[in-house]
py3Dmol code that shows the C-alpha trace and the ligand (Angstrom):
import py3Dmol

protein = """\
ATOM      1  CA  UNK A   1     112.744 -51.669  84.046  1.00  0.00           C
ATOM      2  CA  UNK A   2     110.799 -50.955  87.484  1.00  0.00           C
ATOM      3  CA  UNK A   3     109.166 -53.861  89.007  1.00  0.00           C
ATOM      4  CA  UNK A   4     106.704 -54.200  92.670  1.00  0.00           C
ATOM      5  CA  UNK A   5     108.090 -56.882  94.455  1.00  0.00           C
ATOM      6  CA  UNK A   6     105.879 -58.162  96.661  1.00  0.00           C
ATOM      7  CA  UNK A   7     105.782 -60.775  99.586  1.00  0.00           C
ATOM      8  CA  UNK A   8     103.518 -62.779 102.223  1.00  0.00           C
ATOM      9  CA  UNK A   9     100.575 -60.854 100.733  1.00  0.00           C
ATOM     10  CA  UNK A  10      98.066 -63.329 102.594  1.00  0.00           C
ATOM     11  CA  UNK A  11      94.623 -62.948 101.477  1.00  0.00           C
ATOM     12  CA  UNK A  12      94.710 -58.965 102.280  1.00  0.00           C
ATOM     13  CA  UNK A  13      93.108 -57.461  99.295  1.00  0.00           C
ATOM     14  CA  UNK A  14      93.135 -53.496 100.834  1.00  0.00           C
ATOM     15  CA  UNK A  15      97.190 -54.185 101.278  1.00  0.00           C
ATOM     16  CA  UNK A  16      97.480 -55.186  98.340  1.00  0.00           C
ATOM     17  CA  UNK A  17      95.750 -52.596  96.408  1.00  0.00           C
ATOM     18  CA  UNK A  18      97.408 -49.768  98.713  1.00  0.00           C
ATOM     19  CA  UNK A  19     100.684 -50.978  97.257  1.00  0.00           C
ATOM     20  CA  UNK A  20      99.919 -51.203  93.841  1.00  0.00           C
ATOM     21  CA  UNK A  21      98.691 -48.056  94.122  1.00  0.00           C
ATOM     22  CA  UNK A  22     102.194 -46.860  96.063  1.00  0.00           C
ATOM     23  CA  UNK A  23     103.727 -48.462  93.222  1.00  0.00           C
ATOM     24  CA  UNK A  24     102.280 -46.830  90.410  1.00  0.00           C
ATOM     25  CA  UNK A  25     103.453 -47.298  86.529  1.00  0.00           C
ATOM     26  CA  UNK A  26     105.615 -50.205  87.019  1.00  0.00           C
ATOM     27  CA  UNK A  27     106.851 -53.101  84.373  1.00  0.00           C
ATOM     28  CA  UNK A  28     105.969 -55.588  86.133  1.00  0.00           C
ATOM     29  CA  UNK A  29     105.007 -57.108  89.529  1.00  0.00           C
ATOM     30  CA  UNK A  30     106.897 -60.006  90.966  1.00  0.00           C
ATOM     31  CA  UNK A  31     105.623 -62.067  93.936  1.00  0.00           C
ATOM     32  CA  UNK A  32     107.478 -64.117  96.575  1.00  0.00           C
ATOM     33  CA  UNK A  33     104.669 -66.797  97.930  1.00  0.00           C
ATOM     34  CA  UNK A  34     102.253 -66.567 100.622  1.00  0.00           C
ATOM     35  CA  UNK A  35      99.557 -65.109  98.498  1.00  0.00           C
ATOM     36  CA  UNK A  36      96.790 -66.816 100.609  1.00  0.00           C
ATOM     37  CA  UNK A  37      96.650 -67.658 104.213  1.00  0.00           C
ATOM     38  CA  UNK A  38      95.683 -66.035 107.864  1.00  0.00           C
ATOM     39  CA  UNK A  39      93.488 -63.276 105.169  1.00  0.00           C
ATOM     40  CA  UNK A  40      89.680 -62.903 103.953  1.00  0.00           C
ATOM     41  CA  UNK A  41      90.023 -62.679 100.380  1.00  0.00           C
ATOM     42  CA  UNK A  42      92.069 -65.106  98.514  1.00  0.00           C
ATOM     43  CA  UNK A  43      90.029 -65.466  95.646  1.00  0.00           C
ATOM     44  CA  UNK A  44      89.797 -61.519  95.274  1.00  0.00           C
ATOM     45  CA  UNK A  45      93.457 -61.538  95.843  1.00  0.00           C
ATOM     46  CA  UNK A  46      94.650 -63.976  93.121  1.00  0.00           C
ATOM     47  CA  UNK A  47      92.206 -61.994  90.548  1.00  0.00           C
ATOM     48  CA  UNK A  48      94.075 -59.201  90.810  1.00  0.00           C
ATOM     49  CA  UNK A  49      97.497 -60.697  90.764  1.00  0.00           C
ATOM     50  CA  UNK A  50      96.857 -62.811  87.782  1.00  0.00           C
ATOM     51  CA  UNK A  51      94.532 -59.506  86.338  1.00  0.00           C
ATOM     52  CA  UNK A  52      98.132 -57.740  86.382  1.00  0.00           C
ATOM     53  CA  UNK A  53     100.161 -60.817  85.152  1.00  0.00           C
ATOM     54  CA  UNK A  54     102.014 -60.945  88.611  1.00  0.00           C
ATOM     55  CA  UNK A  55     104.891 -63.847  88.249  1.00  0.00           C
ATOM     56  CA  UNK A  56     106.308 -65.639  91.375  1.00  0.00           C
ATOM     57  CA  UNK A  57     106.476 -68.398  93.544  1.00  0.00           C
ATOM     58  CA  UNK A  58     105.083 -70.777  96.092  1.00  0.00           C
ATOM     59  CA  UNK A  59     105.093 -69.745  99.836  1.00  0.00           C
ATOM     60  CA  UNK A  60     104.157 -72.628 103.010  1.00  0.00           C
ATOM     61  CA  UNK A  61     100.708 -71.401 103.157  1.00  0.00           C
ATOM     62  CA  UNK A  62     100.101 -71.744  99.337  1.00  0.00           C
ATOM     63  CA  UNK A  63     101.346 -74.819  99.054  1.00  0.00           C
ATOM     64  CA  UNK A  64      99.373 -76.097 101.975  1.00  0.00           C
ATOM     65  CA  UNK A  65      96.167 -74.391 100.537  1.00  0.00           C
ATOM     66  CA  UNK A  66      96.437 -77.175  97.494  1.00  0.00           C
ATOM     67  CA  UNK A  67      96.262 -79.860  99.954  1.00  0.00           C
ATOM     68  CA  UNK A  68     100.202 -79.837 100.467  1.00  0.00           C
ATOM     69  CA  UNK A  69     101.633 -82.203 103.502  1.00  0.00           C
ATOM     70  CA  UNK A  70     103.535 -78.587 104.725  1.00  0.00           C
ATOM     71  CA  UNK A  71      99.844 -77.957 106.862  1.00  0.00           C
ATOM     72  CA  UNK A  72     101.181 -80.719 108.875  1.00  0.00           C
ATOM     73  CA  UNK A  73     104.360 -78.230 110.308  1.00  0.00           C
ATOM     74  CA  UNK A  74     101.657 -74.691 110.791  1.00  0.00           C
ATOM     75  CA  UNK A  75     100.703 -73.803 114.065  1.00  0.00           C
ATOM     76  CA  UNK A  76      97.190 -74.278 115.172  1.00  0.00           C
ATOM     77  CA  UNK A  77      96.007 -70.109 114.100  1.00  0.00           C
ATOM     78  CA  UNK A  78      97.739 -70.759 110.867  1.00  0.00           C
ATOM     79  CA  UNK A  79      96.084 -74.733 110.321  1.00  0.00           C
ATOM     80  CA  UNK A  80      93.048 -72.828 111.369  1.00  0.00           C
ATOM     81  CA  UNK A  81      93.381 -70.330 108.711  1.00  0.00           C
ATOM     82  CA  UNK A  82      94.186 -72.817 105.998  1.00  0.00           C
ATOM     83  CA  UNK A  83      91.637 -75.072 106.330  1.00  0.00           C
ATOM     84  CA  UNK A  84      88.751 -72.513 106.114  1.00  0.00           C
ATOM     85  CA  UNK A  85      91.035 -71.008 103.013  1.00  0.00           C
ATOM     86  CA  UNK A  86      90.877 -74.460 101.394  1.00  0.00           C
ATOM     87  CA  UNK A  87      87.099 -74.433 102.056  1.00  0.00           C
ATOM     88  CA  UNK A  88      86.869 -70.931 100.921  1.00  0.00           C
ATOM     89  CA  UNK A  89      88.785 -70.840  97.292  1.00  0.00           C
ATOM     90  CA  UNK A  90      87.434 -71.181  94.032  1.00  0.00           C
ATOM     91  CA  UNK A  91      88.990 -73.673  91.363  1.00  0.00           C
ATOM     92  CA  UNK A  92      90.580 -71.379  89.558  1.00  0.00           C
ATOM     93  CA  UNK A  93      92.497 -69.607  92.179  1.00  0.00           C
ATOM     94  CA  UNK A  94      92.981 -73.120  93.231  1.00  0.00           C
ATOM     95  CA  UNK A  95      94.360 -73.852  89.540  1.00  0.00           C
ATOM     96  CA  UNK A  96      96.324 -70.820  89.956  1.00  0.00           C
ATOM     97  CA  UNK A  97      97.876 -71.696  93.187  1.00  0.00           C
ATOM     98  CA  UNK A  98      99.099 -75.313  92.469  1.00  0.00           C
ATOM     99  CA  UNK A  99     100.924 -74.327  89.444  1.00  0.00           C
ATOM    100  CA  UNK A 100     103.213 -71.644  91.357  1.00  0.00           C
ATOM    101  CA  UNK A 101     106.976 -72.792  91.020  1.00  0.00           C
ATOM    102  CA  UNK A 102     108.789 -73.156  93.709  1.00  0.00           C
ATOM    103  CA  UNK A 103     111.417 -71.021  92.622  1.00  0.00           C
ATOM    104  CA  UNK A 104     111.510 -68.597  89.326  1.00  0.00           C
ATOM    105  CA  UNK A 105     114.366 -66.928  87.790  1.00  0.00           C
ATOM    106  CA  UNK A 106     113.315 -63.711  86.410  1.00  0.00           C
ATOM    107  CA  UNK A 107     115.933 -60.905  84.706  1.00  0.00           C
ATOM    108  CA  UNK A 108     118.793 -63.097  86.496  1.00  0.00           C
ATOM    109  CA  UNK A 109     117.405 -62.866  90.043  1.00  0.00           C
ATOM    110  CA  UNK A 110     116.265 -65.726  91.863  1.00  0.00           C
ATOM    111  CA  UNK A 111     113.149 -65.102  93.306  1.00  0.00           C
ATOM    112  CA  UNK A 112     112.070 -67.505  96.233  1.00  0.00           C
ATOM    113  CA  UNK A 113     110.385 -67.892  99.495  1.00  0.00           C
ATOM    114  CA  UNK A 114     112.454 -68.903 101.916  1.00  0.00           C
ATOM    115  CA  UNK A 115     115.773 -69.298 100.821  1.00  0.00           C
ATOM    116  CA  UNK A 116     117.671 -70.575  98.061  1.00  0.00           C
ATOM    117  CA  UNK A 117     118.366 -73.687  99.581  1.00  0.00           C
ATOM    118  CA  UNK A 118     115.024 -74.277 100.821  1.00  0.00           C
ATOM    119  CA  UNK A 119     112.722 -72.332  99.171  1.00  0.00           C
ATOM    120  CA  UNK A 120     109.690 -73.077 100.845  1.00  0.00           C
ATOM    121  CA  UNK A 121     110.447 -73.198 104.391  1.00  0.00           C
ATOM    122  CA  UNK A 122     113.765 -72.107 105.664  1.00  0.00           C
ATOM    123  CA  UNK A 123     113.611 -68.779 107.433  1.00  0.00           C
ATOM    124  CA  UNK A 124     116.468 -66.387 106.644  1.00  0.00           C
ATOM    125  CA  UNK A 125     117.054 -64.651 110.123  1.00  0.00           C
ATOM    126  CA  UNK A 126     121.290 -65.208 110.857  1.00  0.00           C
ATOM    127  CA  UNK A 127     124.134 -64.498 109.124  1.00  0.00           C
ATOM    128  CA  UNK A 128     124.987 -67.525 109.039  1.00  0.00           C
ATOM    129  CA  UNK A 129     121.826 -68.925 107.380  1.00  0.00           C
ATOM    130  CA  UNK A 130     122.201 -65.598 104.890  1.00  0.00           C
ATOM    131  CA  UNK A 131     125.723 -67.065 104.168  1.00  0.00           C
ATOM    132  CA  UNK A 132     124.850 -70.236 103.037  1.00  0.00           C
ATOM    133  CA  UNK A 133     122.091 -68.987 101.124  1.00  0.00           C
ATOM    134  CA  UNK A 134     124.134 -66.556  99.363  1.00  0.00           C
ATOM    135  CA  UNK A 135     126.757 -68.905  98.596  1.00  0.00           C
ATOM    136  CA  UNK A 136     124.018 -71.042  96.667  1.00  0.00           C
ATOM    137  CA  UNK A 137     122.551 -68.015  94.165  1.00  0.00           C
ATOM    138  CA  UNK A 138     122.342 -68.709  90.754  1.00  0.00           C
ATOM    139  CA  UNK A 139     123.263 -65.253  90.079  1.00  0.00           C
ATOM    140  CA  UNK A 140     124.094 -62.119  92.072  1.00  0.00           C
ATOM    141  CA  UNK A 141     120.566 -61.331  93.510  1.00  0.00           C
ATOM    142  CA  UNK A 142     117.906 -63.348  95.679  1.00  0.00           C
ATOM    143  CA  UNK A 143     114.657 -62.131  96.222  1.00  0.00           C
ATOM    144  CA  UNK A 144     112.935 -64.109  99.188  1.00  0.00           C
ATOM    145  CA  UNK A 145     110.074 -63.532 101.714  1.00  0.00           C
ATOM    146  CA  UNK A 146     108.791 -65.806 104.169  1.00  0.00           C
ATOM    147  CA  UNK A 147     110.173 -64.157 107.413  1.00  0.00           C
ATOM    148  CA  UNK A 148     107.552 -60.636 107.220  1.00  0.00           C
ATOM    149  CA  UNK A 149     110.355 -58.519 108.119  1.00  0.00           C
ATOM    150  CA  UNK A 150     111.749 -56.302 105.568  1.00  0.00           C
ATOM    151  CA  UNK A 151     115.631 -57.085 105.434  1.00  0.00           C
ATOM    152  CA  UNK A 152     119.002 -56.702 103.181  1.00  0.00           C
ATOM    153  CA  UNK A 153     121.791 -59.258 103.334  1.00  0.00           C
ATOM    154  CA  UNK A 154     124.778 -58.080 101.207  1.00  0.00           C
ATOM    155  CA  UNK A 155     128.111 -60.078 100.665  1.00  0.00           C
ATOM    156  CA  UNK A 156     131.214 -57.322 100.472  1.00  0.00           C
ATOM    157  CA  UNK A 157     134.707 -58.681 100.245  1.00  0.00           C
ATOM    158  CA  UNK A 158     133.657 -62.133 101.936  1.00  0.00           C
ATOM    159  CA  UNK A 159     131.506 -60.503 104.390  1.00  0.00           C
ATOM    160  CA  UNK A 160     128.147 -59.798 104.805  1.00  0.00           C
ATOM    161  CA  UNK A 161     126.473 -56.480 105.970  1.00  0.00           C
ATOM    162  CA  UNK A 162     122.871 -56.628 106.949  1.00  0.00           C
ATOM    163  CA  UNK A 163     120.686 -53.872 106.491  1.00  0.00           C
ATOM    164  CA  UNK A 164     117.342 -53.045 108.133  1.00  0.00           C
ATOM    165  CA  UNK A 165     115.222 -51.053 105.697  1.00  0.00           C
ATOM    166  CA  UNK A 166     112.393 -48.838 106.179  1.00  0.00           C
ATOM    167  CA  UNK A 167     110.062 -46.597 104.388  1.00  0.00           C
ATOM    168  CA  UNK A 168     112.043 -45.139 101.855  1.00  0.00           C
ATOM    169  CA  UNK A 169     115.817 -46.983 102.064  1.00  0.00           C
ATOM    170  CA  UNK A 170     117.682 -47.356  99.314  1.00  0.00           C
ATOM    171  CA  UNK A 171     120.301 -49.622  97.999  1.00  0.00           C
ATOM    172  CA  UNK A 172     122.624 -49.895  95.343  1.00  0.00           C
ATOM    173  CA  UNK A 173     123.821 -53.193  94.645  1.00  0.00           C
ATOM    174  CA  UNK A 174     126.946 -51.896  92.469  1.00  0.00           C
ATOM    175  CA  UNK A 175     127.438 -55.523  91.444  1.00  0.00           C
ATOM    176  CA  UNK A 176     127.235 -57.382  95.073  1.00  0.00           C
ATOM    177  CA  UNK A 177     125.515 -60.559  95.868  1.00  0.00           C
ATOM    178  CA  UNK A 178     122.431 -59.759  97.683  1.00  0.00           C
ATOM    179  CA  UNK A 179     119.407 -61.673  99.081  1.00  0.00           C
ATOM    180  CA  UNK A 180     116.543 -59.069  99.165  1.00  0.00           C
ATOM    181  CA  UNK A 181     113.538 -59.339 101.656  1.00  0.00           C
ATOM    182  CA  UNK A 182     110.796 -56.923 100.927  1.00  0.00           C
ATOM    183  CA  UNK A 183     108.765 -57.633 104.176  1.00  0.00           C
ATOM    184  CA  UNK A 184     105.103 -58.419 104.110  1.00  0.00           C
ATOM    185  CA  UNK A 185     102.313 -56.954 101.892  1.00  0.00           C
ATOM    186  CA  UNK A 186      99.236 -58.328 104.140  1.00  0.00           C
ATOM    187  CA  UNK A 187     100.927 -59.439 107.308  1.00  0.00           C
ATOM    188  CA  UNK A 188     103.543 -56.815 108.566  1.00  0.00           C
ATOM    189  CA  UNK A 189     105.695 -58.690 111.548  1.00  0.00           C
ATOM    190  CA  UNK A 190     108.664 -55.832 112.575  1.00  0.00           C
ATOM    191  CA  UNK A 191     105.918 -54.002 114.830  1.00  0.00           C
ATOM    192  CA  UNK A 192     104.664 -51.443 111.528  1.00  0.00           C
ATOM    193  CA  UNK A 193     101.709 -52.705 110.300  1.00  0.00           C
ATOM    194  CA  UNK A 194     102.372 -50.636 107.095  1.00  0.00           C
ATOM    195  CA  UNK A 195     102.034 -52.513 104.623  1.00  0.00           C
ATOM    196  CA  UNK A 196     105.604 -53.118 102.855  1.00  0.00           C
ATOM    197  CA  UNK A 197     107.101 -53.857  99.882  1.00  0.00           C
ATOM    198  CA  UNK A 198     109.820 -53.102  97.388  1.00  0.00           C
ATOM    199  CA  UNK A 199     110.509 -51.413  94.265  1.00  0.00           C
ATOM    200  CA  UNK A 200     113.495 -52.790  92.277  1.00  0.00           C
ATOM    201  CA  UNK A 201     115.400 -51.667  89.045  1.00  0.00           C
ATOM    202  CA  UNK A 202     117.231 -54.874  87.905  1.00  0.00           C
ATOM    203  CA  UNK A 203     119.679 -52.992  85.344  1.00  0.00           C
ATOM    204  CA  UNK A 204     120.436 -50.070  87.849  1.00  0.00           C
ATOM    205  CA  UNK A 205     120.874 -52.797  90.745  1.00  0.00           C
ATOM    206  CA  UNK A 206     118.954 -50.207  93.100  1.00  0.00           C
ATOM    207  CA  UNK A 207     116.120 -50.930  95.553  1.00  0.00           C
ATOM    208  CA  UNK A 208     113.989 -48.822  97.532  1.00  0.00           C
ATOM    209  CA  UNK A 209     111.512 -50.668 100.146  1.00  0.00           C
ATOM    210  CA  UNK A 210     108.281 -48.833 100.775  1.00  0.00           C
ATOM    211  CA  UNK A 211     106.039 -48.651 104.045  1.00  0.00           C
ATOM    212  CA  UNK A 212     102.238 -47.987 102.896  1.00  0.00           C
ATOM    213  CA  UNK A 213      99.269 -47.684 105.606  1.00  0.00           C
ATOM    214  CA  UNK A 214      96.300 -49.276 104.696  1.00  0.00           C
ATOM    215  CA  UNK A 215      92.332 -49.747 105.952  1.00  0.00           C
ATOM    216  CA  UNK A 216      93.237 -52.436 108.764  1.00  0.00           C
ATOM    217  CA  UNK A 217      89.608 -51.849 110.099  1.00  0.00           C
ATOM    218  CA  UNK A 218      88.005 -52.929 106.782  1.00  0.00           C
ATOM    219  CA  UNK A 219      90.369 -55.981 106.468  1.00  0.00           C
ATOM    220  CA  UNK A 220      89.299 -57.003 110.192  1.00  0.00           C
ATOM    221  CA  UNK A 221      85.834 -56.354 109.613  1.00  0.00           C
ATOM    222  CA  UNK A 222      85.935 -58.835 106.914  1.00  0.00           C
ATOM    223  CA  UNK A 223      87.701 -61.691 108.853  1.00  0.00           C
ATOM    224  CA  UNK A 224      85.245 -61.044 111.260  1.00  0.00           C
ATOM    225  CA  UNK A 225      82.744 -62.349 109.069  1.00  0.00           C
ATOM    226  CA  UNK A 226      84.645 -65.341 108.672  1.00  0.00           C
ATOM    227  CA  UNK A 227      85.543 -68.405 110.988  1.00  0.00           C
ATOM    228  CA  UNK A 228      88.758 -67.308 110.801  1.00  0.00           C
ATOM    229  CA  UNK A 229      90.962 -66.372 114.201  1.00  0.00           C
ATOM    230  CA  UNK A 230      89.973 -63.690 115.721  1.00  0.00           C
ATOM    231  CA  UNK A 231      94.080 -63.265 117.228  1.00  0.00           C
ATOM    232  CA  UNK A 232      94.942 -62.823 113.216  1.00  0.00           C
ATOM    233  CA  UNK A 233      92.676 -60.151 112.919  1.00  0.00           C
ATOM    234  CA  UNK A 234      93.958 -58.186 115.962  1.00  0.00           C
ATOM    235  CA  UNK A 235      97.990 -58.876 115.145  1.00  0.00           C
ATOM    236  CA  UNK A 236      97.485 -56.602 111.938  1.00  0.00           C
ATOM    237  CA  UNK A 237      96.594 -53.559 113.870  1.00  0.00           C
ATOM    238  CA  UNK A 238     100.220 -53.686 115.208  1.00  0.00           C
ATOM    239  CA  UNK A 239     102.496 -55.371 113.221  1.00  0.00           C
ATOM    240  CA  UNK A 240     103.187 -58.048 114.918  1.00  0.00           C
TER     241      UNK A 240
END
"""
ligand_1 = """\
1
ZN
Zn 103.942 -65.798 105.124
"""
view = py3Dmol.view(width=600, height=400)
view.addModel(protein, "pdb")
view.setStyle({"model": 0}, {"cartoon": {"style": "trace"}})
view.addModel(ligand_1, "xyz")
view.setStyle({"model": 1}, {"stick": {}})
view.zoomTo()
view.show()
């Protein structure tokens, strides 16, 4: 089994297809949250996904597009951003969005947001932080987003070794614990603005994260049409 594994997407419909594309024949195409937010298109965005059958979870900026308390905690680009996304969306992507889970086991990995221990908010960015986390799986492998940055934290022998992918890594699990970060489809924050994602074969325990350019100009053009930020538009040229 091959599946796209795909994070923080945000409303960036040219990502998105430039991955799927990268991804090719897969079995499937797992999501981590953050489907909407700081983007143009959610409605386009959420077609495809659920066009595909895409299974995941909620992210901050989904649940806040639902009318969720968590826009109370986004800073004022990102309140911005949700609040002409919750004027923008159609019921049915509305629908769609308020009956993500929160977290989703899926071939015995635990997909997520943030972390296993808060899946919605807490940022995974210390080893401490990965420690907990990793502690808490359900089984050996975590798949989380949230953070933008591509990222492998892997226990070994009551440590754990961190691993900073790029286009192409691969790892082999070989039975380890592992909480997985395939960086962000529509919202790249580790200064590429490839678009990223991951490709992962749950019985061979291997991943292999991806890096995939993408029309930025065309996405930018169409949040210029919008109300939205201009400073959202001009982060995606460079990754940050
Ligand atoms: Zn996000």
């Amino acid at each position: 089994m091959r599946v796209a594994v795909l994070s923080d997407i945000h409303s960036n419909l040219p990502a998105l297809e430039a991955v799927l594309a990268a991804a090719g024949d897969v079995d499937a195409v797992w999501h981590l949250g953050d489907v909407v937010g700081y983007g143009p298109e959610p409605d386009a965005v959420v077609d495809r996904l659920r066009g595909i059958g895409a299974l995941g979870v909620r992210g901050n900026h989904d649940a806040a597009a639902v009318g969720g308390v968590e826009i109370e905690w986004f800073n004022p680009d990102a309140r911005r951003a949700i609040e002409w996304t919750m004027g923008a969306v159609s019921p049915s992507t509305r629908a769609w969005l308020a009956e993500l889970p929160e977290r989703r086991t899926l071939e015995g990995c635990e997909l997520v947001h943030g972390s296993p221990r808060d899946p919605t908010w807490e940022y995974v960015t210390s080893l401490p932080v990965a420690r907990a986390n990793l502690a808490l799986l359900g089984g050996r492998t975590g798949l989380h987003g949230h953070t933008h940055i591509p990222i492998a934290w892997v226990e070994e022998d009551g440590r754990v070794a961190v691993l900073g992918p790029s286009d192409g890594s691969e790892l082999s699990l070989r039975g380890r614990r592992a909480l997985l970060n395939p960086g962000s489809v529509g919202q790249p924050r580790d200064g590429d603005p490839a678009a990223s994602f991951m490709l992962f074969e749950p019985e061979q325990e291997r991943v292999t994260w991806r890096r995939v350019p993408y029309d930025v100009d065309a996405v930018q053009e169409r949040m210029a049409a919008t109300s939205l930020p201009a400073s959202l538009a001009a982060r995606l040229s460079v990754g940050l």
